[in-house]
C-alpha positions as CSV (number, residue, x, y, z in Angstrom):
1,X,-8.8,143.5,84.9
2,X,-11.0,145.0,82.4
3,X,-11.9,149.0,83.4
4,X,-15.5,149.4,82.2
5,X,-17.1,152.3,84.7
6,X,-16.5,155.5,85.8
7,X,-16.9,156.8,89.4
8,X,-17.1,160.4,90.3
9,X,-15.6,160.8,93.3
10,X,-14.8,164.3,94.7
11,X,-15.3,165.9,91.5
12,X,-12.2,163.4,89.9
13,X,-13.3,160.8,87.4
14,X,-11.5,157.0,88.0
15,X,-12.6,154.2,86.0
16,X,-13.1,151.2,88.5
17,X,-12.3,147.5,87.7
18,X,-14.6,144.5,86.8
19,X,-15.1,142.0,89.5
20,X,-12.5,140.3,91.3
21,X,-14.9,137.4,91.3
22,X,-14.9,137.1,87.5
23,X,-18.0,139.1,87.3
24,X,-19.1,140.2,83.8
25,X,-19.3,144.3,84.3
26,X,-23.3,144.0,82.5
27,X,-24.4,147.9,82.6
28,X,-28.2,146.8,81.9
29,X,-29.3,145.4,85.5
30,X,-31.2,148.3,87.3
31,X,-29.8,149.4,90.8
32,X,-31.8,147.2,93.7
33,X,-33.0,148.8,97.0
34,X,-31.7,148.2,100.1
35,X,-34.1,147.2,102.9
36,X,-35.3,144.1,105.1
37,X,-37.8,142.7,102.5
38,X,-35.0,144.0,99.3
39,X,-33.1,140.9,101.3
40,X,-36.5,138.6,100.6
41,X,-35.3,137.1,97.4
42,X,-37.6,135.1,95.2
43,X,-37.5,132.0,97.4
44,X,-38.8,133.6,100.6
45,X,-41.5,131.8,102.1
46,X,-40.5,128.5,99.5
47,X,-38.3,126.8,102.1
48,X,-34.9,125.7,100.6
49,X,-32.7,128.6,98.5
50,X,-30.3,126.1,97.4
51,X,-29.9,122.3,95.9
52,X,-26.9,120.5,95.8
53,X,-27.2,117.1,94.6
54,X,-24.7,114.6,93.5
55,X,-21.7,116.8,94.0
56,X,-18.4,115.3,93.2
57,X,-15.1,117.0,92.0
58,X,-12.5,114.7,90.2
59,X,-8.3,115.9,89.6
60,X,-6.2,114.2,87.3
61,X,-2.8,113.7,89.7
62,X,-0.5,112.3,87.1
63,X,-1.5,108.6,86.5
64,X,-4.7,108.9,89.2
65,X,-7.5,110.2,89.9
66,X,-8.3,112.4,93.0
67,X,-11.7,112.2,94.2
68,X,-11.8,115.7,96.6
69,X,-16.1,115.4,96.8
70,X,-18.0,111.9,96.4
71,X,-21.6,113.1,95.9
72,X,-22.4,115.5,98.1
73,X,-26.3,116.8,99.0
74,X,-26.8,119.7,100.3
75,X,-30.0,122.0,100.6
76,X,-29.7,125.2,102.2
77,X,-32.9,127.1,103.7
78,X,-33.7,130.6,103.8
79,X,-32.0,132.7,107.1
80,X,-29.9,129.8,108.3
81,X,-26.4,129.9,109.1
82,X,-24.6,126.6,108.4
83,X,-21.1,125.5,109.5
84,X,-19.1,123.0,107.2
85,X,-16.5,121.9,109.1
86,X,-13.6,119.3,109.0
87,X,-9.8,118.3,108.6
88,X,-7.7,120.5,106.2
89,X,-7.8,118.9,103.1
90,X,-11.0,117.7,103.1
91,X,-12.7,119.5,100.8
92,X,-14.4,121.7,102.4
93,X,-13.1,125.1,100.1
94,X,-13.7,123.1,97.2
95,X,-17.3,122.3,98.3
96,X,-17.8,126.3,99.6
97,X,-16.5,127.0,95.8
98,X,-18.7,124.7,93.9
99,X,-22.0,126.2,95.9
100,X,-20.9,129.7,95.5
101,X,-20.3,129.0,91.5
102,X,-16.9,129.9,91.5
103,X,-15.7,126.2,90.6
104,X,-17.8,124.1,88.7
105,X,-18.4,120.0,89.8
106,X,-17.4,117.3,88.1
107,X,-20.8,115.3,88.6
108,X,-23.9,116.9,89.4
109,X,-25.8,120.0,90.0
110,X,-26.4,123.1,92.3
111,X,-30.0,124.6,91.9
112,X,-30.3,128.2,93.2
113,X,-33.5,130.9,93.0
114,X,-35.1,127.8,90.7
115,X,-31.5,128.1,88.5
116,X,-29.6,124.7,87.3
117,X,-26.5,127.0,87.3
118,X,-23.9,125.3,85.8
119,X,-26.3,124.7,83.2
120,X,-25.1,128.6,82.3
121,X,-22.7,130.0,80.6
122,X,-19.4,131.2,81.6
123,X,-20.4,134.4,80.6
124,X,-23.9,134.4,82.1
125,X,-22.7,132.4,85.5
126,X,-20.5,135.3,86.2
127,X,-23.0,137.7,85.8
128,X,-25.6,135.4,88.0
129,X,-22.7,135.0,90.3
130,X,-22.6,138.6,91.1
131,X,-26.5,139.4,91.1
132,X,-27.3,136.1,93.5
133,X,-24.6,135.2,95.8
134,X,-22.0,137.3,98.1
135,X,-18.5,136.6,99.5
136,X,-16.3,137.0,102.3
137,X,-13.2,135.3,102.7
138,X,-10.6,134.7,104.9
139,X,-8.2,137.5,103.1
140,X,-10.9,140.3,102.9
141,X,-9.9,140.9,99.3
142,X,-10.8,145.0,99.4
143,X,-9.4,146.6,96.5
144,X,-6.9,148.8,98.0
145,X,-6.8,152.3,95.7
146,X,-10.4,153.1,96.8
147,X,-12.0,153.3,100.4
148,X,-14.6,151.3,102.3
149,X,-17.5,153.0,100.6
150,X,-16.5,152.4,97.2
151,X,-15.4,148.9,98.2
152,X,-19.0,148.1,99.2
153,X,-20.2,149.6,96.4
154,X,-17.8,147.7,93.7
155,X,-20.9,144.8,92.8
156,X,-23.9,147.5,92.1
157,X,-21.4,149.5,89.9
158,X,-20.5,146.1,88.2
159,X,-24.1,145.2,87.7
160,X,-24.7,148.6,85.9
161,X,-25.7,151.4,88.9
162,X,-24.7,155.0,88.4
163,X,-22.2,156.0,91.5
164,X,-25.1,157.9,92.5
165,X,-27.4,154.7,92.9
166,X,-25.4,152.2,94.4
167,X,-23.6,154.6,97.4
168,X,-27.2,154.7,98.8
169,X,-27.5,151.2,100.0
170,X,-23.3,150.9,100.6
171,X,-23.8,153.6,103.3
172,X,-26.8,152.1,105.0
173,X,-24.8,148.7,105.2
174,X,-21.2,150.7,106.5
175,X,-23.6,152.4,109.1
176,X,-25.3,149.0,110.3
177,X,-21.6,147.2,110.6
178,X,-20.4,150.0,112.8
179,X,-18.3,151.7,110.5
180,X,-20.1,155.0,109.6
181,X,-17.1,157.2,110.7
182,X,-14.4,155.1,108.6
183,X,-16.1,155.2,105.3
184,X,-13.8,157.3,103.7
185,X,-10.8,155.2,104.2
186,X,-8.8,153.3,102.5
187,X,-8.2,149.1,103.6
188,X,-4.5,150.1,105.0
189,X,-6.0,152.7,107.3
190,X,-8.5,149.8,108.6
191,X,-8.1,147.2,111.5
192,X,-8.3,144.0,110.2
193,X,-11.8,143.9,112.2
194,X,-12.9,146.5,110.5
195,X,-11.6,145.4,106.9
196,X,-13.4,142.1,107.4
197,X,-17.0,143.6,108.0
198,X,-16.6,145.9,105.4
199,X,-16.2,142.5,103.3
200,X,-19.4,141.4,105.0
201,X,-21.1,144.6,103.7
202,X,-19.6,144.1,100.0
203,X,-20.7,140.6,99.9
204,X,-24.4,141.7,101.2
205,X,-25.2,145.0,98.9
206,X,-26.4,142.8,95.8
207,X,-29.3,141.3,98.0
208,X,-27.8,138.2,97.8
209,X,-29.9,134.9,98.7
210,X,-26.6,133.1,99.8
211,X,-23.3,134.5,101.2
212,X,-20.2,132.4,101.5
213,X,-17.9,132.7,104.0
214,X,-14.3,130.6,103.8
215,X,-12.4,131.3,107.3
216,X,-13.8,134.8,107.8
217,X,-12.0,135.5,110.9
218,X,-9.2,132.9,110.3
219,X,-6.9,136.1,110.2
220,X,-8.0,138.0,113.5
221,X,-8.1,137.6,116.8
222,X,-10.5,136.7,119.5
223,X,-12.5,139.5,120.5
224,X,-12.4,140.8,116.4
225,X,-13.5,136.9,115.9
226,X,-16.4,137.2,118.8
227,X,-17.5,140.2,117.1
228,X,-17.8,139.6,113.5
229,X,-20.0,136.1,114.3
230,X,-21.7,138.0,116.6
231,X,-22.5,140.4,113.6
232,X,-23.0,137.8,111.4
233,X,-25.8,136.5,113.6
234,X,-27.3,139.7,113.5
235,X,-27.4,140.2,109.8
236,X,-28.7,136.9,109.0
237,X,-31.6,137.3,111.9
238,X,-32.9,140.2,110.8
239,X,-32.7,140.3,106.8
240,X,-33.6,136.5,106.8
241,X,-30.2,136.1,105.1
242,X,-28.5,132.8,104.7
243,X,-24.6,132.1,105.4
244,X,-22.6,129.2,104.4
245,X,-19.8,129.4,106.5
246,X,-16.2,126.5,106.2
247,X,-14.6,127.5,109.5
248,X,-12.1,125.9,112.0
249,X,-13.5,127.7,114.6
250,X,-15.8,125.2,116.7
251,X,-17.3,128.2,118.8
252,X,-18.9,129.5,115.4
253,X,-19.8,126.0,114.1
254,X,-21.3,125.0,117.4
255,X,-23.8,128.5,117.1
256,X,-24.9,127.9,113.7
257,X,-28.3,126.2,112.8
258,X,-26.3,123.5,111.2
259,X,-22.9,122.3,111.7
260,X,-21.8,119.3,108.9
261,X,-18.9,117.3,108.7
262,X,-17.0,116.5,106.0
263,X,-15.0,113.4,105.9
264,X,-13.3,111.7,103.0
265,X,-15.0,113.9,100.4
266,X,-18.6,113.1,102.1
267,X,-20.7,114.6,104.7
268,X,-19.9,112.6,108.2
269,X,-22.3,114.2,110.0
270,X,-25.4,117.1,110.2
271,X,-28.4,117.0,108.8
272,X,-29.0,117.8,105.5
């Protein structure tokens, strides 16, 4: 990892890493605020956030082809929470991947906040990645030399805030997930409840217009599962925010707005 930013934290100087995600660490793009309407995003009021059309992701495997995804649509509307569910093996990681930008398709194209993004650059996908979409995974990925607040506050500092700028909005965020008295610790002093909502308040700091979820609560346990789609909910109800969620968990799929299922690299069921 590159080191391209300096924190001050308790009068000591650290340099902090670029993005796990790839991010480019672009010092130019002014801090954003942190309130309902910061969460509005440029297609509020337009309907869909997100176009997926024609998805399909090809391996070589040896003397064949693998066809994971066979054309996939997909549009995804402001404030909804869909489930993609599904056998393992299915493709359902490798479609999450493709939406969020991390992979790109074989065939066809993903339009998000008017974007053809894999028109982009490596380069300038990276840095679109970390100013448009959020991510919370199964593992919650914290860095573990710096504490929750500084965890949440890792994207702002990558798009170019001053320490100063982006703690603002990762304390408001800490404070609505319930952890305002664990801030100052480290992800090994953490639960793995709390370690996955802080992940849920990294992945929503940038004002992201989608967030994807692979498995959040794949790792805890029932009441810690109960509670972060319970917070989930919450979040996406009241900042309008949508969540693409691949889960195994037929409780959570069942509560969303949408639950689709994939089957043999194509969408079985749901509407689209």
């Amino acid at each position: 990892m590159n080191e391209t930013w300096e924190q001050v934290d308790g009068g000591k100087t650290r340099k902090a890493p670029c993005s796990p995600a790839g991010a480019v660490c672009d010092q130019s793009s002014p801090p954003l605020p942190l309130s309902p309407s910061h969460f509005q995003g440029p297609g509020a009021g337009k309907g869909w956030v997100l176009s997926a059309q024609g998805i399909t992701k090809r391996y070589d495997a040896g003397d064949r082809k693998l066809d994971v995804l066979k054309g996939i649509d997909l549009k995804i509307r402001k404030g909804e929470i869909i489930s993609i569910v599904g056998p393992s093996g299915v493709g359902k990681s490798t479609l999450l991947h493709i939406l969020g930008t991390l992979d790109r398709p074989t065939e066809g194209e993903v339009t998000l906040d008017s974007t053809n993004v894999f028109s982009l650059s490596d380069e300038e996908l990276a840095r679109f990645r970390n100013e448009t979409v959020g991510f919370v995974f199964q593992f919650h990925r914290l860095l573990p030399e710096f504490t929750a607040l500084e965890n949440v506050m890792m994207p702002r500092l990558i798009g170019g805030a001053r320490a100063a700028e982006a703690r603002k909005p990762a304390r408001e965020l800490l404070e609505r997930v319930g952890l305002s008295d664990r801030m100052h610790n480290r992800p090994s002093e953490l639960s793995g409840g709390e370690q996955q909502r802080v992940a849920v308040a990294r992945a929503l700091v940038n004002r992201p217009m989608v967030v994807f979820a692979d498995e959040p609560s794949g790792n805890l346990d029932a009441a810690n599962s109960r509670a972060l789609h319970e917070l989930i909910w919450d979040l996406s109800r009241s900042f309008g925010q949508a969540f693409v969620i691949v889960t195994h968990n037929l409780e959570l799929a069942r509560n969303s707005d949408r639950m689709i299922r994939l089957a043999d690299g194509q969408i079985a069921s749901g509407t689209v």
